[in-house]
N, C-alpha and C positions, 0 to 999 in steps of 0.2 A: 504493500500500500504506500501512497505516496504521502508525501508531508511540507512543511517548509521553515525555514529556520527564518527568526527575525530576534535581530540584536542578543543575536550568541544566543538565543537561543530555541528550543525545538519542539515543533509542535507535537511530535509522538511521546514527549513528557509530558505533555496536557491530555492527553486521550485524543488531537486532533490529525484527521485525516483528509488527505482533501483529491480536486480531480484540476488537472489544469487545463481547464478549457477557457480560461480567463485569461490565460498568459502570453499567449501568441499573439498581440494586437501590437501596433508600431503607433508611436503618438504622431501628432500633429504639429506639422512645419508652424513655424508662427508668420503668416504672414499678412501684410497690410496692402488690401484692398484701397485705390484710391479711384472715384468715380470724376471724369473729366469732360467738362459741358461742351455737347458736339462733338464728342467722340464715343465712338459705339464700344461697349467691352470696359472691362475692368483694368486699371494698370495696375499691376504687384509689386508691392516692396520687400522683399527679403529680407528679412530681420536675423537672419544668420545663426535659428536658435528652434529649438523643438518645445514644446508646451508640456508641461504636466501630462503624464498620463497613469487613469484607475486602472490597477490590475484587479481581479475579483478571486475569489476563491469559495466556489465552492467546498461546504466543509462538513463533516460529521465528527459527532463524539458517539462510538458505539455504549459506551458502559460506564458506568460511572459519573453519570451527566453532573447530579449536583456538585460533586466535588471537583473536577476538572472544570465545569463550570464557572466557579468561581476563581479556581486560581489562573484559569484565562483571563480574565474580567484585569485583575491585577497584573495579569503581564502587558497584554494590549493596549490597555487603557492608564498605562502606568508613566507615559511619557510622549507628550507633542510634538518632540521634534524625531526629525528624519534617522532612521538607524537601516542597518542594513538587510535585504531579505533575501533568501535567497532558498530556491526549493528544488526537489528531485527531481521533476520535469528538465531543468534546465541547469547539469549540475558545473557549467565552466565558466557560468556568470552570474553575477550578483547586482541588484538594485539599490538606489537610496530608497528610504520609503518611509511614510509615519501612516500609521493605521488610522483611520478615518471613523471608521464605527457607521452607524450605531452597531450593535449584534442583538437581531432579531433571531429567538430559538424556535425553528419549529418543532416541539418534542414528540417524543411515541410515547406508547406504553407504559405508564407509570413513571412516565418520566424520569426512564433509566438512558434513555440516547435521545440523540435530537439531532436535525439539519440545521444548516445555516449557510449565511453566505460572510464573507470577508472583505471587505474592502480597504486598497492600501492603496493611497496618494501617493505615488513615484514618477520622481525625476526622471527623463526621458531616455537617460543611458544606462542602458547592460554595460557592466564593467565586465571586462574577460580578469579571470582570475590568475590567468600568465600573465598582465599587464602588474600584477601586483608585486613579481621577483625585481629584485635590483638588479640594472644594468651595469658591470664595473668597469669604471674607465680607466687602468696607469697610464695612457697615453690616448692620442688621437682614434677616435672608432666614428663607427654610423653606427643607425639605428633605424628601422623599415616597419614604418605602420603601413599593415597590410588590408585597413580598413580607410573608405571615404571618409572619415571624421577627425578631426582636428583633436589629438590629446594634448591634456595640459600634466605634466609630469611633477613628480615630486622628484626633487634634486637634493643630494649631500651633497657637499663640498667639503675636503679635509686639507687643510693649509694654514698659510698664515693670510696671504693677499696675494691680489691676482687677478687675471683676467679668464672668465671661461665664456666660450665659444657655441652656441646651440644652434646648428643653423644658420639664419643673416643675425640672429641678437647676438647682443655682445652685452655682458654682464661683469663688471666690476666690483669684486669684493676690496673696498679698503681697509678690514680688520677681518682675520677670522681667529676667534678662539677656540681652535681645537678643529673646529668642524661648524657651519649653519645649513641650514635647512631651508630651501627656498621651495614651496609651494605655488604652483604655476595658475594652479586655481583659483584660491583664496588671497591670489597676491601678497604674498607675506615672504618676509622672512625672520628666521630667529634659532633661536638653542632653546629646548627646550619650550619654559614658559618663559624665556625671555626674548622681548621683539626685538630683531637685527636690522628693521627695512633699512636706518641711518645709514649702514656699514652696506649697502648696496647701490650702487648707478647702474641703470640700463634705460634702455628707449621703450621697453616692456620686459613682460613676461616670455620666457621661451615656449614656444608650444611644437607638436611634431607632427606634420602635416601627411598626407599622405605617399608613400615613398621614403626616400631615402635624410635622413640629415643626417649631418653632419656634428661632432662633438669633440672638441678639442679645448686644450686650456696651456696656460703660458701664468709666468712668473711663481710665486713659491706657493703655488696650488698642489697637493701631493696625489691625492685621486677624486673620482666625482663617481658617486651613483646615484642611478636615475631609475626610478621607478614610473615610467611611462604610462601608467594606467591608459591602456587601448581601451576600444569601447565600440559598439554598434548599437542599435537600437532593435 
């Protein structure tokens, strides 16, 4: 039977069992219609970006409804924001996602099992879970997204200072203590809980398009790994 795991953890510890006929849908381009007086048709604007999309889940508890019942209630409904979900249908990717609710039971018999349905609010990328390994750099390499979609990578750097190389951006560290963490997503950088963005110049974020880039670095930089989180929809 199949199941799904959200924020570490799993639904076959809840009694939950599910069918994935909710999960194969691709979200919605975002794009902006603009209508233009005297001209027949819609013009488009590309907003370079995918919407929100509800995954559904169908779900049963066979046994044990009140008690698994309840300590769902407390896992699901235990936190607003986005964690990760990810289930046996589709075991080489993972979503953001925050559970949406409500959870309507329809029960059986004495109300020992019950159906239901799931819904979870997720951001519009499947993350490939090979995207998750570090890339290591001692010297000049590439790196090949094999997917249409632009990753935004998480990067170490272990040095003192230096210049590293992503492609056309050019990233300057003027202090590194030990090692910083540059996040391609959240545009940040730092150690730990401490924010480094000061100790960085660049024209942006590096991101890795689809094909080949390039990845090099110069002055007392000693290695860089890169965690490319690849991703499809």
């Amino acid at each position: 039977m199949n199941y799904f795991c959200y924020g570490g953890k799993c639904s076959r510890d809840y009694g939950i069992y599910i069918s994935g006929s909710g999960t194969y849908n691709v979200p919605e381009r975002d794009i902006t219609k603009v209508e233009v007086p005297g001209k027949n048709g819609s013009v488009t604007i590309d907003n370079k970006r995918f919407r929100n999309i509800d995954v559904t889940y169908p779900a049963f508890i066979r046994e044990k409804f009140r008690e698994y019942s309840d300590h769902t209630k407390r896992w699901l409904m235990g936190d607003a924001g986005y964690r990760r979900l990810e289930d046996s249908y589709h075991p080489d990717v993972f979503r953001m996602a925050r559970f949406s609710g409500p959870m309507d039971f329809d029960t059986r018999a004495w109300n020992r099992s019950a159906e239901f349905e799931l819904l979870f609010d997720c951001k519009p990328q499947r993350f490939y879970k090979y995207g998750e390994t570090p890339v290591i750099f001692d010297g000049p390499g590439n790196l090949y997204n094999d997917t249409p979609y632009d990753a935004l990578p998480m990067i170490r750097v272990y040095g003192v200072s230096g210049s590293l190389y992503v492609g056309n951006i050019i990233v300057k560290l003027k202090s590194i203590d030990g090692y910083v963490d540059i996040d391609c997503d959240s545009q940040n950088a730092f150690k730990g809980t401490k924010n480094c963005n000061g100790e960085i110049e660049a024209p942006g974020f590096p991101y890795l398009p689809e094909g080949k880039t390039g990845v090099t670095f110069e002055g007392s930089i000693d290695r860089v790994e890169i965690m490319p989180r690849w991703w499809t929809i």
